[in-house]
Structure formats: C-alpha cells, structure tokens
KEMARLO-243757 format. One record per residue (C-alpha): x, y, z. Coordinates in nm, 4 decimals, always signed. Layout:
N
+----------+----------+----------+
!       px !       py !       pz !
+----------+----------+----------+
!        X !        Y !        Z !
...
+----------+----------+----------+
This chain:
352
+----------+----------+----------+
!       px !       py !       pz !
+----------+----------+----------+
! +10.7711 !  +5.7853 ! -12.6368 !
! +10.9355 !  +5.5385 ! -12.8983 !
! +11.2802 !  +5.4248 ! -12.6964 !
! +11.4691 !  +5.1070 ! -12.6355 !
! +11.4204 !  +5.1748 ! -12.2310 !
! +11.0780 !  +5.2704 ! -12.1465 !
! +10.7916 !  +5.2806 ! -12.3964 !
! +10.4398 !  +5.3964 ! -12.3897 !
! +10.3049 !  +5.0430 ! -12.2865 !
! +10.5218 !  +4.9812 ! -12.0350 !
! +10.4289 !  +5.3154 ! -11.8894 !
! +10.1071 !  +5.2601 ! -11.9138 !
! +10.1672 !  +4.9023 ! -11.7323 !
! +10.3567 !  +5.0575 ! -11.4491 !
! +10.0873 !  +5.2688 ! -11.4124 !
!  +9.8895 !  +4.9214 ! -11.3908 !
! +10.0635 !  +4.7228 ! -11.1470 !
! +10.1006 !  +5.0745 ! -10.9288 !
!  +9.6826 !  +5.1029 ! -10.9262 !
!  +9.6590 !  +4.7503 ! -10.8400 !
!  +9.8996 !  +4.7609 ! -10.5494 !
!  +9.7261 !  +5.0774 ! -10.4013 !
!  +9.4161 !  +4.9528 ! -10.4569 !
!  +9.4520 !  +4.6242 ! -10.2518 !
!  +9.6667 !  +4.7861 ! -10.0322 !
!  +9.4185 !  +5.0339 !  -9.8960 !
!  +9.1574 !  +4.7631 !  -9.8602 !
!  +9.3929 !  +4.5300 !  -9.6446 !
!  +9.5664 !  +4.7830 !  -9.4210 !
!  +9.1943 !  +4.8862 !  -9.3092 !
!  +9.1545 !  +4.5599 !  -9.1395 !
!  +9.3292 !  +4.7198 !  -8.8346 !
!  +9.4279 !  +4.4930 !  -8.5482 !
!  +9.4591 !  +4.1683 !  -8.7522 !
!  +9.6502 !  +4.2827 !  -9.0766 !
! +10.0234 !  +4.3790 !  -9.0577 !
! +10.0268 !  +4.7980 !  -9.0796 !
! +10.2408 !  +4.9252 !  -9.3515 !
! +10.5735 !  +5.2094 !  -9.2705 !
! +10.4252 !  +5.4711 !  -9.5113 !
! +10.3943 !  +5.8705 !  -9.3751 !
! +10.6339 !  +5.6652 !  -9.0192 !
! +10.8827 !  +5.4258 !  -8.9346 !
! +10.7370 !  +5.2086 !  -8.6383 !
! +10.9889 !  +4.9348 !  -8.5388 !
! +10.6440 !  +4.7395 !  -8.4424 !
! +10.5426 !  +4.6941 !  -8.7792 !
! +10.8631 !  +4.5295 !  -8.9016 !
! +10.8531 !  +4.3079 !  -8.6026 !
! +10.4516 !  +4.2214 !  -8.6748 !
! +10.5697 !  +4.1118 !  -9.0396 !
! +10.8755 !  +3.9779 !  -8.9594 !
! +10.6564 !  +3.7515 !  -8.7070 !
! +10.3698 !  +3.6727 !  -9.0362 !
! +10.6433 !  +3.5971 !  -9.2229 !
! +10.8353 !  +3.3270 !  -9.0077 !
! +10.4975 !  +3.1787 !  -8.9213 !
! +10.2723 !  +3.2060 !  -9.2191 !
!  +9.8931 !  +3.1233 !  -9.2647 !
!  +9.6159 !  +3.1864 !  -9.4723 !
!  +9.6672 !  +3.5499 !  -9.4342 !
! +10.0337 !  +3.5940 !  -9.5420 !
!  +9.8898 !  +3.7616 !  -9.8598 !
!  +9.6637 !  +3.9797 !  -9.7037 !
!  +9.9434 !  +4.0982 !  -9.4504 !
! +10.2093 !  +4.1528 !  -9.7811 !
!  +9.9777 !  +4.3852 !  -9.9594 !
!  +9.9485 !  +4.5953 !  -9.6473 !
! +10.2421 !  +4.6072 !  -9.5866 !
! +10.3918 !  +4.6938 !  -9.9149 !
! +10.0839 !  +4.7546 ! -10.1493 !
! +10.1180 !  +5.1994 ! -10.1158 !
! +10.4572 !  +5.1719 ! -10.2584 !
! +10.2345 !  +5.2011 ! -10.5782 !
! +10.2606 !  +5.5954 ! -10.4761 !
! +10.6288 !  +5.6284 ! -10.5868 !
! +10.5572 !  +5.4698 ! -10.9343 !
! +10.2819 !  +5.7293 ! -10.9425 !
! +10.5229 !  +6.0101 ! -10.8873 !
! +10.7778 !  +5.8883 ! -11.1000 !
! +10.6068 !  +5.8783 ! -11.4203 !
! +10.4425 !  +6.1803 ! -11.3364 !
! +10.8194 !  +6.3435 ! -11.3414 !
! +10.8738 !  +6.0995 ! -11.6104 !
! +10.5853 !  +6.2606 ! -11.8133 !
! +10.6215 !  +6.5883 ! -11.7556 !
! +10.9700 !  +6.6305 ! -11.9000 !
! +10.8500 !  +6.4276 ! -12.2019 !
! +10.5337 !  +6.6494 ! -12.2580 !
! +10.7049 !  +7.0160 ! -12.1831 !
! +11.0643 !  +6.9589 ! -12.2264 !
! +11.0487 !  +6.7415 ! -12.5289 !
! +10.7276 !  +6.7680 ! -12.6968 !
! +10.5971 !  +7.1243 ! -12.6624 !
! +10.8427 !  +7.4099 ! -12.7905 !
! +10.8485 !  +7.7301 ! -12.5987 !
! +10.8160 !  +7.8178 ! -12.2705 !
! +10.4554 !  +7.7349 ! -12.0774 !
! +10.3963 !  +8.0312 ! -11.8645 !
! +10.3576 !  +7.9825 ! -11.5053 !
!  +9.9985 !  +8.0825 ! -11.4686 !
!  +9.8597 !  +7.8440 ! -11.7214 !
! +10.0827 !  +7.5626 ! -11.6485 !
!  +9.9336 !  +7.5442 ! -11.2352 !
!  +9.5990 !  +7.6235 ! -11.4349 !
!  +9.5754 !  +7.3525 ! -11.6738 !
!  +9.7326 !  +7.0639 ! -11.4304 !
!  +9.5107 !  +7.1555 ! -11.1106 !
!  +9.1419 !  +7.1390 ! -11.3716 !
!  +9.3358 !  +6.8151 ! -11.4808 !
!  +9.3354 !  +6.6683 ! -11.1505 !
!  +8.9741 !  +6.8301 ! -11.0115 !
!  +8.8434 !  +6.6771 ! -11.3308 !
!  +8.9001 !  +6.3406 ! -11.1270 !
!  +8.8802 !  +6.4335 ! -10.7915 !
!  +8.5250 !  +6.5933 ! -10.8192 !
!  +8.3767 !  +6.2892 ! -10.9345 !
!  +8.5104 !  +6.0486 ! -10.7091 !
!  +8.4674 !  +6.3204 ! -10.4085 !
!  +8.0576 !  +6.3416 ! -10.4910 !
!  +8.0147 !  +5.9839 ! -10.4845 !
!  +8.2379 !  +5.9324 ! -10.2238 !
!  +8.0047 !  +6.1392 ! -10.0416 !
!  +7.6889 !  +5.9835 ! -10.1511 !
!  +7.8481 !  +5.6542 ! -10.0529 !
!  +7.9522 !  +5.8330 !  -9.7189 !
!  +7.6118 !  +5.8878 !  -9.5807 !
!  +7.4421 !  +5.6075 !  -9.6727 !
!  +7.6634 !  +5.3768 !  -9.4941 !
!  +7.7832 !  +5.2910 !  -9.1480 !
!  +8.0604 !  +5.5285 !  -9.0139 !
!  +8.0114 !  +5.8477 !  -9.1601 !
!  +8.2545 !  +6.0920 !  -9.1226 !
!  +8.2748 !  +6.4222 !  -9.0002 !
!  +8.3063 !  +6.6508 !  -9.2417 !
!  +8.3553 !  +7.0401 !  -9.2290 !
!  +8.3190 !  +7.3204 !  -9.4726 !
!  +8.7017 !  +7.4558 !  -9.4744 !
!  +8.7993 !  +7.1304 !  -9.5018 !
!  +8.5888 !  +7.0317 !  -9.7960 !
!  +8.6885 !  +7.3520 !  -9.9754 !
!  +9.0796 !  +7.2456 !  -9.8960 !
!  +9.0377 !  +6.9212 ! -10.0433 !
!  +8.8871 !  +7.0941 ! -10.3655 !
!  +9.1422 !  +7.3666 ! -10.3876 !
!  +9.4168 !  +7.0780 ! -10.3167 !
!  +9.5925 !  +7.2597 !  -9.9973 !
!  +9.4756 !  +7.0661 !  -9.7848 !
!  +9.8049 !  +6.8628 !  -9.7309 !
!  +9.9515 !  +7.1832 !  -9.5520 !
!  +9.6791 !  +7.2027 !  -9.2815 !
!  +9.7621 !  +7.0555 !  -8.9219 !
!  +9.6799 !  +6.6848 !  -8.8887 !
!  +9.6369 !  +6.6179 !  -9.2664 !
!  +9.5751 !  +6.2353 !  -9.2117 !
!  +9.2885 !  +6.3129 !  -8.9904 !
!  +9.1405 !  +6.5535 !  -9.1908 !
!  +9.1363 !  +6.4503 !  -9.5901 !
!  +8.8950 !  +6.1535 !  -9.5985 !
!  +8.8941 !  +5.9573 !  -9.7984 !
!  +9.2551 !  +5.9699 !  -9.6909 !
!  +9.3814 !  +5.8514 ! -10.0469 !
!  +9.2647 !  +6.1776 ! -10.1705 !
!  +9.5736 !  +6.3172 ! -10.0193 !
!  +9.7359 !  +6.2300 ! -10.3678 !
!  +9.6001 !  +6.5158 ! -10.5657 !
!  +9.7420 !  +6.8234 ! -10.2949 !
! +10.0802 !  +6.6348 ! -10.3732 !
! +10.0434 !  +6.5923 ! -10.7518 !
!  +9.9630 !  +6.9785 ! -10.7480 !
! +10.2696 !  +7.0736 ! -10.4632 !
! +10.5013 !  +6.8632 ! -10.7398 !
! +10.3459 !  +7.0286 ! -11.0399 !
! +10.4248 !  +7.4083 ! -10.8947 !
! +10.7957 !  +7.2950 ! -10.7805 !
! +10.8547 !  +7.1858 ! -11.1072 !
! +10.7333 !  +7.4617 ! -11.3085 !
! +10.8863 !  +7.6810 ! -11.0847 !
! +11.2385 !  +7.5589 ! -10.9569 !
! +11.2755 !  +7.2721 ! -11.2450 !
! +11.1308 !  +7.3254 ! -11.6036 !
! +11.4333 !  +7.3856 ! -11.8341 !
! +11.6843 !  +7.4376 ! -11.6103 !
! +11.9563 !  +7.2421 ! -11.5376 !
! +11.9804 !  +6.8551 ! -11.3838 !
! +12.1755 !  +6.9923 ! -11.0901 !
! +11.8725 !  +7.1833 ! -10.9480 !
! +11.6485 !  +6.8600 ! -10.9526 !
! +11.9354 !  +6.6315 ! -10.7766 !
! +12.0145 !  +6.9298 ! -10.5112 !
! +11.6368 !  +6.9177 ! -10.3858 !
! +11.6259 !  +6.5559 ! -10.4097 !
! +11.9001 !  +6.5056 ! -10.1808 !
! +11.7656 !  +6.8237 !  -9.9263 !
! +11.4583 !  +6.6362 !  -9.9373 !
! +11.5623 !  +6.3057 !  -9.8468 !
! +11.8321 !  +6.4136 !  -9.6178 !
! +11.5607 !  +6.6587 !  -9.3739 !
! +11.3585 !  +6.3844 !  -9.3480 !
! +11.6519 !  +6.2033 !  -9.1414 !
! +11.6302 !  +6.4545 !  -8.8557 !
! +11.2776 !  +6.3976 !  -8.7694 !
! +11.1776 !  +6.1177 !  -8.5313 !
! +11.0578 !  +5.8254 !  -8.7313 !
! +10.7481 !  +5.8282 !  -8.5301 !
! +10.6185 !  +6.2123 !  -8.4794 !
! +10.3783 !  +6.4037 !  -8.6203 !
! +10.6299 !  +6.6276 !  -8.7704 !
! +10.7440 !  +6.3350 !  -9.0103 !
! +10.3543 !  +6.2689 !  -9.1281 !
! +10.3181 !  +6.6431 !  -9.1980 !
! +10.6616 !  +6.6758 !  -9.4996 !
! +10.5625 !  +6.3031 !  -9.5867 !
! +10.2144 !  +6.4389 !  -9.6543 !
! +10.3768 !  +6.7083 !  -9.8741 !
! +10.6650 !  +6.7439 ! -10.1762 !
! +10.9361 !  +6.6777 !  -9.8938 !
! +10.8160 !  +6.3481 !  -9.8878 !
! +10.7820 !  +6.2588 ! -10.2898 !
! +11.0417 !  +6.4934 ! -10.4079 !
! +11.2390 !  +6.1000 ! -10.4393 !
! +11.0533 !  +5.9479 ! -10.7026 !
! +10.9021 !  +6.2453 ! -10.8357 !
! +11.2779 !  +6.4006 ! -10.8847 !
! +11.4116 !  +6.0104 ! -11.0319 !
! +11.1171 !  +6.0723 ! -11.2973 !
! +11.2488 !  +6.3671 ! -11.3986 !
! +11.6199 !  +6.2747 ! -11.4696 !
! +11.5133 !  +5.9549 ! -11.6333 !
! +11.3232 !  +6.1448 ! -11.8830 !
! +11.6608 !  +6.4204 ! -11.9166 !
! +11.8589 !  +6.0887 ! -12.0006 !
! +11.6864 !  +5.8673 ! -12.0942 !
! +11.8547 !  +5.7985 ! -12.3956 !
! +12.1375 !  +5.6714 ! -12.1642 !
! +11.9019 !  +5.4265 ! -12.0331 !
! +11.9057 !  +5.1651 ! -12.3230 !
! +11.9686 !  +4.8438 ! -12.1852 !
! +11.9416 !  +4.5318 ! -12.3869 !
! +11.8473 !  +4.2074 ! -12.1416 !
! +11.6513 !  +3.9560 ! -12.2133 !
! +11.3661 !  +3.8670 ! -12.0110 !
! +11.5227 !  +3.6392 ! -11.7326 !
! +11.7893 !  +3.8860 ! -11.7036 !
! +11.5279 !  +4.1236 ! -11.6200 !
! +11.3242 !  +3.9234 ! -11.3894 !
! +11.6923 !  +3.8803 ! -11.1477 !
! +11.6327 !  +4.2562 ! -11.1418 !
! +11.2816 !  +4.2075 ! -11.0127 !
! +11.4396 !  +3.9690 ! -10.7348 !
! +11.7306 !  +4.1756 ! -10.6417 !
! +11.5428 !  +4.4872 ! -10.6324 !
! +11.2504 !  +4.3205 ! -10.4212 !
! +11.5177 !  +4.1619 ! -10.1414 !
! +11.6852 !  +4.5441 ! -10.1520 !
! +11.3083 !  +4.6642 ! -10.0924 !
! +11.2157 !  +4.4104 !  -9.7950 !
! +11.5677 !  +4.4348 !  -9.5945 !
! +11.5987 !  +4.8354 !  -9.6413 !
! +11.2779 !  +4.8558 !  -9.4822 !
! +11.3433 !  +4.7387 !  -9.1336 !
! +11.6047 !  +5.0372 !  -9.0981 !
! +11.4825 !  +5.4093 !  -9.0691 !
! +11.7479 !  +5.5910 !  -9.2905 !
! +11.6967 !  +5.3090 !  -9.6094 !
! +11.3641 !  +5.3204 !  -9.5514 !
! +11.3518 !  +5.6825 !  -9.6917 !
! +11.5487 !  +5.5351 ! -10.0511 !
! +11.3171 !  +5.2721 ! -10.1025 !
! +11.1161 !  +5.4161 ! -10.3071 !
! +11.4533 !  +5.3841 ! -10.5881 !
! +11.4353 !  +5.0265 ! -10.5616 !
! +11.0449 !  +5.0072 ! -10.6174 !
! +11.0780 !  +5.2116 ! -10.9226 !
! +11.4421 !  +4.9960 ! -11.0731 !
! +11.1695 !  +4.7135 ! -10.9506 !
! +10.8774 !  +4.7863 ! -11.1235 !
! +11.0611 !  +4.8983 ! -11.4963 !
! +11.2245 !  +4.5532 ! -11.4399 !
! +10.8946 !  +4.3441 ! -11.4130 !
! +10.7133 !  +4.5308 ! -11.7148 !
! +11.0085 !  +4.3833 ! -11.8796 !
! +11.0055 !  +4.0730 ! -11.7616 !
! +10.6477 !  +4.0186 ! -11.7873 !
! +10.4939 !  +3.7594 ! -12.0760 !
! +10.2390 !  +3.9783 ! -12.3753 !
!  +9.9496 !  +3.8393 ! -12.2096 !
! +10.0365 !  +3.9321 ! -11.8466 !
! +10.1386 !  +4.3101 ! -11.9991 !
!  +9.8622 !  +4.3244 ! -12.2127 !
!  +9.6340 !  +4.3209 ! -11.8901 !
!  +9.8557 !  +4.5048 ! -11.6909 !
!  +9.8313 !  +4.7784 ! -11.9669 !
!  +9.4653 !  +4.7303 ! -11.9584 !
!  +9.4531 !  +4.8012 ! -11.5898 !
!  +9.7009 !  +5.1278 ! -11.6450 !
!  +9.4244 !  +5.2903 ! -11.9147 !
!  +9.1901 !  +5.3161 ! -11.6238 !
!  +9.4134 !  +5.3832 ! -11.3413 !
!  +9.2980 !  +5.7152 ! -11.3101 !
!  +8.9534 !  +5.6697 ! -11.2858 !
!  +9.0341 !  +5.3190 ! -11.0554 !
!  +9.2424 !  +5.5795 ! -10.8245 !
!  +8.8878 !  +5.8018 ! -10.7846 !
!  +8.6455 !  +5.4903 ! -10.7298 !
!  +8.8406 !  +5.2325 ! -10.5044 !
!  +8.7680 !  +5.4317 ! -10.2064 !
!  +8.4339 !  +5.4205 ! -10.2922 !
!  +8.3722 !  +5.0165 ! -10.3176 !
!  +8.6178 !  +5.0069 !  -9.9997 !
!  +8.3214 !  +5.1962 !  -9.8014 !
!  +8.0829 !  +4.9780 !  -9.9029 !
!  +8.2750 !  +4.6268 !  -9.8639 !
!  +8.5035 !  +4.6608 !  -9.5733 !
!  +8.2574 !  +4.5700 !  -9.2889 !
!  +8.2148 !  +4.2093 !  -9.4563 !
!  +8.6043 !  +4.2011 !  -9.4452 !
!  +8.5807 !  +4.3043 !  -9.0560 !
!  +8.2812 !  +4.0768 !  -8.9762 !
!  +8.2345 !  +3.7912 !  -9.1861 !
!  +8.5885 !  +3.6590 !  -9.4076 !
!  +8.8818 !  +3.9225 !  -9.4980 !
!  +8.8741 !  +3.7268 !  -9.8836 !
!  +8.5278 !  +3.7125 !  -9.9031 !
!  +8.5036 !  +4.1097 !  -9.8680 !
!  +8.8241 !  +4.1409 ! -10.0902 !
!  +8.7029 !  +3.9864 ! -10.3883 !
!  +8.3532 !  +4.1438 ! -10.3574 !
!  +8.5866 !  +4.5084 ! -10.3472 !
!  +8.7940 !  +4.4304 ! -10.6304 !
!  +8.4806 !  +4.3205 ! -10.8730 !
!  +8.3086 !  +4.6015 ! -10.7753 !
!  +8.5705 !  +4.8797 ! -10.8199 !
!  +8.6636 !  +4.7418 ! -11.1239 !
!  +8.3337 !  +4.7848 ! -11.2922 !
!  +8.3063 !  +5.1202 ! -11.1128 !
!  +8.6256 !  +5.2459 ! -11.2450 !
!  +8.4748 !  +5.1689 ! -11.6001 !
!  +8.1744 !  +5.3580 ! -11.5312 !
!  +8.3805 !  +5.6520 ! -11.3484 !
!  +8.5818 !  +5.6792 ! -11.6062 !
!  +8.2572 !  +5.7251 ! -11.8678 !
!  +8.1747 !  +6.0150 ! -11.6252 !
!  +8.5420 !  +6.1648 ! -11.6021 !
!  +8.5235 !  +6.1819 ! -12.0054 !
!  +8.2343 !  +6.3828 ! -12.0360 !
!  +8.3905 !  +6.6634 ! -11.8321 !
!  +8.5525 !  +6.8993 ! -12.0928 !
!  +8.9432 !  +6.8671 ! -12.0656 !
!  +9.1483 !  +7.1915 ! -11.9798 !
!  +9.3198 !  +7.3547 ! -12.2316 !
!  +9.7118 !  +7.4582 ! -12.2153 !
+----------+----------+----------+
C-alpha cells in the first residue's frame, strides 16, 4: 500500500486509535446512570442535553463522560478500512475474479477465527462472575453463524453486545462481493446514499432504527467511503505538513460534536470521524504513531478480549472509583489481547 495518502502504518494506526476508542468507550458507557450515554444504534435529544450539561459544568468525570459519548465512533474507522482493504486486496492485488462461494467462505472462517476465541472465554468469564446472562441455544448458534443481527431485538440478544460487529463485517462482506466487486463507482455511491437517506424516515428513537443500524443499512456510510477511497485513491495525494493536518483534526472534531446534536447530521458523522482520524495519523509525532501502530497490530485480538476484562472489572467501576476500575480494565485487556492473540495464531488461517 506504498502511496503519498494513506500508507500501511497509518492504516494500521487508524486501526489503533479506533480499538482504543471502542475499547474505553464500552467500559465507560456501562457505568449507566452516572456516565453521559452515547447516540449510537438512536438519536435521544436527552443525551445531547446530559453532555451538553457535563460539558458547561465539568468535573473530574468530563473524561469519562467524552469517551462514552464518542468512544464507538471507533466502529466507522473499522468499516472504512475494511472497504478500504478490500478493494486493495481483490481489486488491486489479486487478478481474476474470486468466486462468490469462496469469497463469503474465506472472510466468515476469517472472522470465526476471532470470534470463537473470545466467545469461549467470554463464556468462561460469564459464569464465574456476578450477572450472568441468559443465554439460549438458537441464539448461541446465531452468533456463531453471524445472523444474528437480523433476529428481533438484536441488542438484547448478542451478548457480549460488541460481538454484534462480526454479523456486520459478514452482511458488508456479501454486499460487496455481490452488488460491488468490479463494478462500477456508481453502484457503491447509489447504496450509500439509499442507505443513509432510509434511515431519515425512521423515528430517531424506535426500535425500527436499532434493527437497520444493527445491520449494513446502518454501516453502508463508512464501509461504502472505504471503498471509493481505495478506487481513487491516487486522487487523494495531499501534501500538508503536520500543523496543517492537525487544523483538520480540529475542524473535523467541531463538525463531529455540533452535527451530533441534530438527527439528520447525525447519520453523516461518521465522514467527519474518518477525514478526522486520516488527519491525526498525520499529524501525530513517530513516537505517538509508533504506539498507535503498536496498538493497531493487535486490534483484532484487543476487539475479542476487552469484553472479557470489562466483565471482570466493571463492578469496581460501579462500587468503589470509575478510574480505579478503568485502569485495572485497560492493564488487563491489554495483556489479554497479547495472549488472545497467541491463541488466535495457532488456529490455521482460511485459504482463498
């Protein structure tokens, strides 16, 4: 991936800063009832007024309510260099068609390879602590066979709820084999805008909205940006230097915070967290990148294992100090992420 406008490392750092923010994110937004609640799969005019409020009269917390708030727009970045990717792996890379059998093959053993670990210890994990939930056997053998998204009530069934990820990653990796792969630009901007544009007629607090958020409706945005980036992205090269790139990061952040207390901008954000995010890879000193690249090798396996330490940590958030849990969570899925990922490797890779 050797280009002026996005390189391997600064993939791999998106990838990075995108773990990080889900990571803390889904830690902080569990703290119901004293955390601000992010807009995510809704729109609740509540939430804007709770952060708006946290905002204008800070304390110790302010973090804690920020990274709630905003930390799962580390989704998009996910689903943008997944598009990203894909075009640079099977429209660029590998000659030939893929057929459409082993291409839904190869990418869904791709992503069980992950979610099979983290699942079992989830489950482990599960038992053996304080509020176990529920589970049942069709739902267990949804989340495996990643349809589980389409089911009634998906964010009351798929626990842990961030496993939700991998039905979408596979709903994304039929539409583009099927409706996308080497055909023209026009199809991938048609759906992006259908997709976008349905979402307007829902009401910004029904269950109807959760359900196509839950889905491709909802990522077709970032996933579909991903893909015409890497169609054009030799149109892309932009020569700034690092300030230059860092008024980016400040632009595109105030665009981020102000579209979000309106329901139709609210559904484009994810744009500005992606122009965002490219920016501050950019902007960002070696050292700072070099960690942030560090933190991108293991997203994967960090993805699988947060859930895990979140289990385990969150009632000393609830009880005892909110910081005191936090750091104890992210120590402890760090190191787990290393050792997940030592598992993840020994599982045989599927074959194209």
């Amino acid at each position: 991936m050797k280009n002026e406008f996005l390189t391997r490392d600064e993939c791999t750092a998106m990838r990075g800063i995108a773990i990080l923010a889900i990571m803390l994110h889904n830690f902080c937004h569990f703290i119901i009832g004293r955390i601000v609640q992010e807009n995510e799969y809704q729109f609740f005019v509540s939430h804007n007024e709770e952060l708006w409020q946290v905002i204008t009269h800070p304390d110790a917390l302010l973090p804690v309510h920020l990274l709630s708030y905003f930390g799962h727009y580390g989704v998009p970045v996910f689903l943008f260099l997944s598009g990203f990717g894909l075009v640079m792996k099977y429209e660029r890379k590998i000659q030939g068609q893929v057929a459409v059998f082993p291409f839904v093959r190869y990418n869904y053993l791709k992503l069980l390879r992950m979610l099979i670990v983290g699942l079992t210890l989830f489950f482990i994990v599960d038992i053996v602590t304080p509020g176990r939930f529920q589970y049942h056997w069709e739902n267990v053998i949804a989340q495996l066979l990643m349809y589980i998204n389409l089911l009634p009530q998906p964010n009351h069934i798929i626990w842990p709820g961030i496993y939700w990820f991998f039905g979408l990653m596979l709903e994304l990796y039929i539409v583009y084999r099927l409706l996308f792969y080497r055909r023209a630009s026009w199809y991938v901007v048609v759906l992006l805008l259908a997709c976008c544009v349905f979402q307007m007629f829902f009401d910004p607090e029904g269950e109807r909205l959760i359900r196509l958020r839950y889905n491709f409706v909802g990522g077709m945005l970032p996933f579909g940006a991903g893909i015409l980036v890497g169609r054009y992205i030799e149109n892309f090269r932009v020569s700034m230097s690092r300030w230059l790139w860092a008024v980016v990061v400040v632009i595109a952040s105030a665009f981020v915070f102000v579209m979000g207390f309106y329901f139709l901008s609210w559904l484009w954000i994810p744009l500005f967290i992606i122009i965002g995010t490219v920016a501050l890879v950019k902007a960002m000193p070696q050292k700072v990148m070099n960690l942030m690249v560090w933190f991108g090798s293991i997203s994967a396996a960090m993805f699988v294992a947060h859930p895990i330490a979140r289990k385990i940590f969150i009632n000393v958030a609830v009880r005892q100090d909110i910081y005191d849990g936090l750091m104890l969570y992210v120590i402890t899925t760090i190191a787990l992420s290393w050792a997940v990922k030592k598992i993840i490797d020994q599982i045989p890779s599927p074959k194209l």
